[in-house]
C-alpha positions as CSV (number, residue, x, y, z in Angstrom):
1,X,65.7,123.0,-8.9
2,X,64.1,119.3,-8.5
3,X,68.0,117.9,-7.9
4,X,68.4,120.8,-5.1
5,X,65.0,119.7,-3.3
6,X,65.9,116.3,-3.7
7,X,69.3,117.0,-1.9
8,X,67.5,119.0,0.7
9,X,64.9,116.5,1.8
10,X,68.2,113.7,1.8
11,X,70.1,116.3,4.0
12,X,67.1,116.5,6.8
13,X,66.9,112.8,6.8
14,X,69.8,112.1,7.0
15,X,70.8,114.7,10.1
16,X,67.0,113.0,11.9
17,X,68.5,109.2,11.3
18,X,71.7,110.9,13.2
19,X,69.7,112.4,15.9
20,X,67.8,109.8,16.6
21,X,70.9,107.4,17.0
22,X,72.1,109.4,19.7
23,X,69.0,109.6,21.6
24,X,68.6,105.8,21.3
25,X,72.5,105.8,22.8
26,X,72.0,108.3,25.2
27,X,68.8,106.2,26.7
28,X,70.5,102.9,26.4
29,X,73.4,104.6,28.7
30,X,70.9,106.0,31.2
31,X,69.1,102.9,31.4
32,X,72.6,100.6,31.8
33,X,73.8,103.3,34.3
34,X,70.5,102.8,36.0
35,X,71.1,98.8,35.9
36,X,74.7,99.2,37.2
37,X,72.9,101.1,40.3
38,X,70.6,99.1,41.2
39,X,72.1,96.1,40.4
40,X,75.4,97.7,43.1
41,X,72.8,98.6,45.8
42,X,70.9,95.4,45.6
43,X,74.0,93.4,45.9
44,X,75.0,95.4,49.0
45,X,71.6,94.9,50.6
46,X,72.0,90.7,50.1
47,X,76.0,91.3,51.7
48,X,74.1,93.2,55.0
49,X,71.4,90.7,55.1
50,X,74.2,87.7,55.0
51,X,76.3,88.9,57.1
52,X,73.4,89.4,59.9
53,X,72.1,86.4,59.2
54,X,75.0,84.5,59.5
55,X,76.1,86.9,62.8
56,X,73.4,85.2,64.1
57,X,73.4,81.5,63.0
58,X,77.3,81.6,64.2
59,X,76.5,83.1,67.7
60,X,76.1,81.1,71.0
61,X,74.5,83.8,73.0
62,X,70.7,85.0,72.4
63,X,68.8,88.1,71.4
64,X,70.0,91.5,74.1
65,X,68.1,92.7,76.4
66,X,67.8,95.6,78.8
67,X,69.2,94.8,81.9
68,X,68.4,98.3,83.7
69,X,65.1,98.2,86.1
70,X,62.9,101.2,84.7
71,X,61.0,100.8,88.5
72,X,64.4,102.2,89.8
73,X,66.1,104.1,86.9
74,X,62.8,105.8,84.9
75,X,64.7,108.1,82.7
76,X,66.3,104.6,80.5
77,X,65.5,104.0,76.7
78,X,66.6,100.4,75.2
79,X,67.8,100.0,71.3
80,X,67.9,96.6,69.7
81,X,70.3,96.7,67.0
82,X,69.5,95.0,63.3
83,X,71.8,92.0,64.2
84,X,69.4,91.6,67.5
85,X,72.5,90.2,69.0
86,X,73.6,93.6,70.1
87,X,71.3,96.3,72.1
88,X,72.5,100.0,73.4
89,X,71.3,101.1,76.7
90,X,71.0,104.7,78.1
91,X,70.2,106.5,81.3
92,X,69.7,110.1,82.6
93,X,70.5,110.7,86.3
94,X,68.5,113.1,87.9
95,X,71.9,115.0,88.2
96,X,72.3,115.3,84.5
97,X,75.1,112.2,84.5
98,X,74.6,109.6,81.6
99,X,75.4,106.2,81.0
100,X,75.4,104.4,78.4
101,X,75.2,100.0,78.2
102,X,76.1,98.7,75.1
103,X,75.2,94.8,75.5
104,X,77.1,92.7,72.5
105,X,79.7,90.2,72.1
106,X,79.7,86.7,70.1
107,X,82.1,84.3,71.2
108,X,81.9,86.5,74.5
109,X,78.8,88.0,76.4
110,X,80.2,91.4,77.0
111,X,78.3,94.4,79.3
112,X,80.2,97.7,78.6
113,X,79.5,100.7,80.9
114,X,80.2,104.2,79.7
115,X,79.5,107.0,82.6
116,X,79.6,110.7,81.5
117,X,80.3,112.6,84.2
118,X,80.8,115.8,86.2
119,X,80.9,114.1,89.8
120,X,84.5,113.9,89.8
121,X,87.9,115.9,88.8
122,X,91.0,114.8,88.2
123,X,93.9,114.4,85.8
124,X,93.6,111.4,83.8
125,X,96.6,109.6,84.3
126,X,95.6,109.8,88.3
127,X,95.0,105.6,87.6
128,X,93.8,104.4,91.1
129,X,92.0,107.9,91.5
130,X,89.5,106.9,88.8
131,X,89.7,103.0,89.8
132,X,87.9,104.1,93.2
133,X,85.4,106.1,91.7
134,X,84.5,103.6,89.1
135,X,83.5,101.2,91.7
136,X,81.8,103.8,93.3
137,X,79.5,104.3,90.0
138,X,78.9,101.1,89.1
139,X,78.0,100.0,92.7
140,X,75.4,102.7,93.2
141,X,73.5,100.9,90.0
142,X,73.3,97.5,91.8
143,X,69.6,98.1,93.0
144,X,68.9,98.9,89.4
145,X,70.5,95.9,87.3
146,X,69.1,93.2,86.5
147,X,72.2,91.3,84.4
148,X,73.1,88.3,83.2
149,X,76.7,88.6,84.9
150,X,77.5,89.1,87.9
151,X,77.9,92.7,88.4
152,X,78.4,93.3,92.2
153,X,81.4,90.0,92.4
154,X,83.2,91.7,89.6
155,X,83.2,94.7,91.4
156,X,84.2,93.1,94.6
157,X,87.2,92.1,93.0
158,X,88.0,94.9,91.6
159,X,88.3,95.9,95.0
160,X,90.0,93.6,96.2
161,X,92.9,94.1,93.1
162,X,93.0,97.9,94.0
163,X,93.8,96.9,97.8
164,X,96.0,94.5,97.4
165,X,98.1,96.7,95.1
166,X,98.3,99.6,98.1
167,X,101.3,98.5,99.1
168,X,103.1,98.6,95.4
169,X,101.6,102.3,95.5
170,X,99.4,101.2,93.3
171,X,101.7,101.0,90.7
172,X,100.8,97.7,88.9
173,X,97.0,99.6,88.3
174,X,96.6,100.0,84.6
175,X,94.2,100.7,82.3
176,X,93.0,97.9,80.0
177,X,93.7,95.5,82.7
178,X,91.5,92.0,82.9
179,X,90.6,90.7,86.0
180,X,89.3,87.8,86.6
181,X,85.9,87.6,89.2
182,X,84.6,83.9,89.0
183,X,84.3,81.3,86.6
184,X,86.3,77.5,86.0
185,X,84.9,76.2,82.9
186,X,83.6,80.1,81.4
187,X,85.9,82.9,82.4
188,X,83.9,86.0,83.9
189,X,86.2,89.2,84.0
190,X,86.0,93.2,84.3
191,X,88.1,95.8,82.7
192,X,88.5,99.3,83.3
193,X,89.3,100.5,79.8
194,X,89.8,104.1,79.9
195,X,89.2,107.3,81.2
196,X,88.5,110.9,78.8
197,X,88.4,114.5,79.6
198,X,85.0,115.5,78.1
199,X,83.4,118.9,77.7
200,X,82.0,121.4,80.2
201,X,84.0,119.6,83.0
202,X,82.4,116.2,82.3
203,X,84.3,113.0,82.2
204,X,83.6,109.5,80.6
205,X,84.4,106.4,82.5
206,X,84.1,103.1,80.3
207,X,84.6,99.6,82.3
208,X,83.6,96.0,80.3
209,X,82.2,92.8,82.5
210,X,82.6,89.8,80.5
211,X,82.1,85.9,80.2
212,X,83.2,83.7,78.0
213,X,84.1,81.9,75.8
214,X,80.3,80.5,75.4
């Protein structure tokens, strides 16, 4: 009877030792698991902060900002981004049209306009169509900008490039196209870059002013 107890109290042991083990396992895995997290997500924090840091300390140009006149154009909100290098601009029309300024660039200082809207109608592939009404957007801001490039000469020769390509039927008009406006030692140039159909008869007009190389 005394041997059978004795084998007993052994067995209970025995399967606590065991159980314990794998709790102690099961805790040392959470807790490396944990490590390996934390340890990932710290690491990926310190590669965001470098690479910001160093977008900045590798960057000619300074800190955006706004460029849009809230005296003329009230409805505008500005957003500097984390790198501070780069800024997104909007601004409600009073007839429901939107545009949008994203201000970036490194090497180049680079304005991008992006109109949405319901103004105008037409196929997409209609190229000088939407050249004309592009400078007709972007001129009606001109008593609202306040830019670091000159807006209103790349515009002008916009013009001009549309004109002088009448005669060719305005077949040498593409999208994507640079064209220079000013500049001998630091290029300044403006491209339309496309045109998109958009929802609820809206379309969105995106043309780029740019200098550079700083």
């Amino acid at each position: 009877m005394k041997r059978h107890r004795n084998i007993l109290i052994f067995g209970l042991t025995l399967g606590l030792f065991a159980c314990n083990s794998s709790a102690d396992r099961q805790e040392k895995s959470v807790v490396q698991k944990s490590f390996t997290v934390d340890s990932n997500k710290k690491t990926e924090l310190q590669t965001e902060t470098t690479s910001v840091k160093d977008l900045r300390d590798d960057c000619v140009r300074g800190q955006a900002e706004p460029i849009i006149k809230k005296t003329v154009f009230s409805n505008t909100k500005f957003i500097l981004q984390p790198d501070s290098l780069t800024a997104i601009e909007t601004v409600i029309f009073d007839n429901g049209d939107k545009l949008t300024i994203k201000n970036w660039g490194c090497e180049y200082y680079t304005l991008t306009f992006r109109f949405e809207t319901s103004r105008f109608q037409d196929d997409t592939s209609n190229i000088q169509y939407w050249y004309k009404k592009t400078v007709l957007l972007v001129s009606e801001l001109y008593k609202g900008l306040d830019a670091p490039i000159d807006i209103k000469k790349g515009i002008d020769n916009l013009i001009n490039h549309i004109d002088l390509d009448m005669l060719n039927n305005y077949a040498n008009l593409k999208f994507g196209q640079e064209i220079d406006f000013g500049g001998d030692e630091i290029r300044d140039f403006v491209t339309l870059e496309k045109v998109e159909r958009l929802a609820d008869k809206k379309f969105a007009i995106t043309i780029s002013f740019s200098t550079g190389p700083l």
